[in-house]
N, C-alpha and C positions, 0 to 999 in steps of 0.2 A: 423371431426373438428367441434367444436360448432361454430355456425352460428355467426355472428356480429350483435348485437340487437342494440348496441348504437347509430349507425347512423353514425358515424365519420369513418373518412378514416384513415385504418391501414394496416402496410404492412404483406405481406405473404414470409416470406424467405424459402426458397429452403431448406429441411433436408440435413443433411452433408453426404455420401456418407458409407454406413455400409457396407465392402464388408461380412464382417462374415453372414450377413442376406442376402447379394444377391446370398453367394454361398451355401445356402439350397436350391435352386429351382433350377436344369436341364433343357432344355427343349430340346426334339428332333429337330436335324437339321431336315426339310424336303426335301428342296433342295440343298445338299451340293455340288453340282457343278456347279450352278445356278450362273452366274459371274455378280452380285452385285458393282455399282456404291454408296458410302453412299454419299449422299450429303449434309449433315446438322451434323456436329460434330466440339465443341470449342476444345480448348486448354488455359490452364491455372494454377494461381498455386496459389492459395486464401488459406486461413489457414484453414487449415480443411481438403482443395478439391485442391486436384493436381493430375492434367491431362494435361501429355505433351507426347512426346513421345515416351516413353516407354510402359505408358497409354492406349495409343492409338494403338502401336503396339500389346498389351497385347491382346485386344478387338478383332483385326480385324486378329488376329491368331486364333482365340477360335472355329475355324470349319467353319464360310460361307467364300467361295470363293469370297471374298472381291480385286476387283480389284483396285479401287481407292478411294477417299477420295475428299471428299469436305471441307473445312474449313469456316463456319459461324461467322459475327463480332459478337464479345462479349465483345470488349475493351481492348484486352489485349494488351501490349509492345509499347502502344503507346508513343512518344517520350515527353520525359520530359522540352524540349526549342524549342523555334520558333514559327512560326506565328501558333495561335491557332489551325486556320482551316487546317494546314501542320499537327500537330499532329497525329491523327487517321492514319497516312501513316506508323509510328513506327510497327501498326499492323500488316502493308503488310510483312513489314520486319523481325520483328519476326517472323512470321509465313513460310515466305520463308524459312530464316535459319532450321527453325525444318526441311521442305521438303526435302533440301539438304542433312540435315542431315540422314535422313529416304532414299534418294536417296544412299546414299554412305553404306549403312549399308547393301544394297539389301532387297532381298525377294518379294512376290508376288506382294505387295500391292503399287500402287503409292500415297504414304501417301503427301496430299493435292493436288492433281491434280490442285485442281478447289480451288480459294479464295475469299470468299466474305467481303468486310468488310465497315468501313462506311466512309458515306458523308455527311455533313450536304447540303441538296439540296436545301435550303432557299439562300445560297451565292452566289450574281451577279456574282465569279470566280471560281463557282463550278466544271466548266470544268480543270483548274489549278490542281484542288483535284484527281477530275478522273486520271486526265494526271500520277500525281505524284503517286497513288494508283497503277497503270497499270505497271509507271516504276519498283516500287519496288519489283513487285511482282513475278518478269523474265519470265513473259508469263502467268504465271497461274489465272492471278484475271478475275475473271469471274461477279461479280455485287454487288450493292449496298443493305445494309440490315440499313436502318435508321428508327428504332422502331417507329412504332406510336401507339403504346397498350397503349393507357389510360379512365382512369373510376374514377368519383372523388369519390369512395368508397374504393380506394386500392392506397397506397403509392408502387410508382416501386419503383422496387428493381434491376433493371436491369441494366447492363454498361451503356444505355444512356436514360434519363427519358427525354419524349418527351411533349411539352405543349402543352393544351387542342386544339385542333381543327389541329392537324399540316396539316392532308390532307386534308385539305378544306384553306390555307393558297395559294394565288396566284404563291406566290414563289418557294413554294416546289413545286406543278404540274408545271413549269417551268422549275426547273430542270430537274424533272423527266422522262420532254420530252426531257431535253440532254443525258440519259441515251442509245440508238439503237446508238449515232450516234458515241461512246464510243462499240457498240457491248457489252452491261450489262444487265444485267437485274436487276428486284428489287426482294427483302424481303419483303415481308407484313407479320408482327408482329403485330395484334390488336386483340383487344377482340370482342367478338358477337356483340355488339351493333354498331361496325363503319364497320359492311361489307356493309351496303348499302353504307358507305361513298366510302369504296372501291372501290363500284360497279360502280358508281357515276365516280372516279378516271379511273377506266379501260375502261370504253365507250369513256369519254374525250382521252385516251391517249391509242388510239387501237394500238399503232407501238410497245409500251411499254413491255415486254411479264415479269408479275407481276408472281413472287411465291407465294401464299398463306401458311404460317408457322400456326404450331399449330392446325389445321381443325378449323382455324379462331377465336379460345380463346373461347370458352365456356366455363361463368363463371359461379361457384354456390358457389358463397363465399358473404358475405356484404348482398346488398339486392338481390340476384338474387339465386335462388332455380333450381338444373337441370330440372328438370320434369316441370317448367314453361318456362324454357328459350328454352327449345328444340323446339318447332312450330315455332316459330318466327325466330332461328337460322336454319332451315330446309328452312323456306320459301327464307331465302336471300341468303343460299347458291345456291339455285336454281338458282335467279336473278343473284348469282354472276357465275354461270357455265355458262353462257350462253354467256359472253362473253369469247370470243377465245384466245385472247390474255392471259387469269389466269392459271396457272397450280395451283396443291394440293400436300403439302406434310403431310401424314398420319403418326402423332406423336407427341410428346410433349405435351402427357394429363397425363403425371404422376406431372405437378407440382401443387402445394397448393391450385390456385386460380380455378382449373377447381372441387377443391373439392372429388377428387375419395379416396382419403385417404389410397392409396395401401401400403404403406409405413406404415401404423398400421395393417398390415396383417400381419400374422404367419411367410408364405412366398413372395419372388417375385411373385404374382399370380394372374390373374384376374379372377376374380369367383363371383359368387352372384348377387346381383342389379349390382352393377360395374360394373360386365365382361358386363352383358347383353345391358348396357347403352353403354360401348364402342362399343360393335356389333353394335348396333344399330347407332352410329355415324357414324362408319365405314362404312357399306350396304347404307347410305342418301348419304356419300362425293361420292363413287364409283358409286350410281344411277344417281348423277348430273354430275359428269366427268367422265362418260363411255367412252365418245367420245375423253379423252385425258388419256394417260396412269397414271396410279396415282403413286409417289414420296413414298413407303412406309418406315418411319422408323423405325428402331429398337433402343431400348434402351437398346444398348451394355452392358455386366457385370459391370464394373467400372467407370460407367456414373451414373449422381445423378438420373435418370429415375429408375422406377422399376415395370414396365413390356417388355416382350419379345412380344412384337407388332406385329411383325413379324409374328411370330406364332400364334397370337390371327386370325391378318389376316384372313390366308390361312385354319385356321380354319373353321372362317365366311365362306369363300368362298366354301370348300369343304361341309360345312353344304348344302349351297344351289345349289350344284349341286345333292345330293345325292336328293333333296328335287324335283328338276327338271327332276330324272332321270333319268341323262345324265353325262357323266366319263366326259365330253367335259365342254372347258370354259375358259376364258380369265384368269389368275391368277394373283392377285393386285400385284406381286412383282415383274410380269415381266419388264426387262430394255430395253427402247430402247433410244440410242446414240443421234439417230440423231434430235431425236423432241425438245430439248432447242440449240440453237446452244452455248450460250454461255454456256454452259457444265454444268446447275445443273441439275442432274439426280439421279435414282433410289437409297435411302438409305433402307437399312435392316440393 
């Protein structure tokens, strides 16, 4: 993508979903009985782009042992009257009904286990939200994802565009320490430059147990160049592993703003500067949360993603055991249950 010279803040919209070009690239299962919790997948039906469950079940048949399914807010089915802040609960809703739906049809997969969706946590009756979020969701809503990815060099594009400084705003870390006592956890959705604010966030609110989305937005769009942003992004991710309470989920660099431009490739593929730059991303997140298992995703066939993540992975990893000279070694995709209790876990 040519760079942005003019200075002005423009946005980066998401390419429309090519399945004719996703289905030139195969890629070997490795572990096809390796039982796979995804924990970061929408649902939706935008013009262009519809992914609901059919979608969804399409993906999570295509060979990995996919047990269950996490659902991420993204805006959808929110309810069209009543109190504003009531609205976004339309999402628990919708997203239930698909479950059910996916429930009564069978088959391996518990399609949405787990629900995340949003809350504005700036609101004195945020808890009201939570309450109504939890009810909707017949058990399954597991935590709060309220975007704070902003850079005044990029117009969002996102279901919910957040203003300038939201975590560092009294009210929202206010909420956000209502969030344990709800059993939730959070979504952290920002870009490179606000992981200190992050970091900042998660020392203030150690009980809080924050997901980290995106491997934290590394941008190379507007003014920000990979190969300049990566030191600096390296150094806070470190600051930011060090607190306990963050986990990492490894995925969501096939979109615009992080600049990899896979989506002008031949095929789905990661190869060249690219492949080597995401390795390289990869090997920093897994060096600084060694000490907690890492969340790896995959960008399913008929998701607007267009690499197989997954397998870029375990790639990385088998590089560097061969390199170690040891068959032995911890594998980024392995899942275990019990380390988030409120259930976001292992996506591939």
């Amino acid at each position: 993508m040519p760079p942005n010279t003019t200075g002005e803040a423009r946005a980066y919209p998401r390419p429309l979903p090519n399945p004719g070009w996703l289905g030139k690239r195969t890629e070997e299962i490795l572990q096809p009985d390796l039982p796979i919790i995804d924990p970061h997948h929408h649902l939706w039906d935008h013009p262009g782009s519809r992914y609901l469950l059919d979608e969804l079940l399409a993906d999570v048949n295509s060979g990995h042992n996919i047990v269950k399914t996490v659902f991420i807010q993204c805006g959808s089915g929110y309810r069209a009257s009543g109190p504003e802040e009531m609205r976004p609960i339309g999402e628990s809703e919708f997203v239930q009904a698909i479950a059910e739906e996916g429930d009564r049809r069978g088959g391996k997969t518990k399609i949405c286990a787990g629900i995340v969706s949003f809350a504005d946590l700036r609101l004195s009756n945020v808890d009201a939200v939570l309450d109504g979020q939890i009810a909707a969701a017949g058990g399954r809503f597991r935590g709060i994802r309220q975007i704070a990815a902003h850079d005044p060099a990029i117009i969002g594009a996102s279901s919910y565009v957040p203003p300038p400084g939201l975590m560092n705003d009294p009210n929202f870390r206010r909420g956000l320490k209502r969030l344990p006592a709800h059993n939730l956890t959070f979504e952290a959705w920002i870009y490179h430059p606000q992981i200190r604010t992050l970091t900042e966030v998660a020392r203030e609110c150690p009980e809080v147990k924050i997901v980290l989305n995106h491997f934290g937005g590394p941008l190379g769009v507007g003014p920000y160049k990979r190969n300049e942003v990566f030191p600096q992004w390296r150094a806070d991710i470190r600051a930011l592993a060090a607190c306990p309470n963050v986990y990492v989920k490894l995925g969501g660099l096939a979109m615009i703003v992080n600049a990899f431009d896979f989506h002008f490739g031949a095929t789905a593929a990661i190869v060249g500067r690219d492949g080597q730059c995401v390795a390289t991303l990869c090997r920093s997140v897994y060096r600084e949360f060694r000490r907690q298992p890492l969340h790896v995703r995959k960008q399913l066939p008929g998701r607007q993603g267009c690499l197989q993540l997954s397998g870029a992975v375990q790639r990385v990893q088998a590089a560097r055991r061969r390199r170690l000279g040891s068959g032995k070694g911890r594998t980024l995709c392995r899942h275990r249950i019990a380390v988030l209790p409120a259930g976001v876990v292992t996506r591939i």
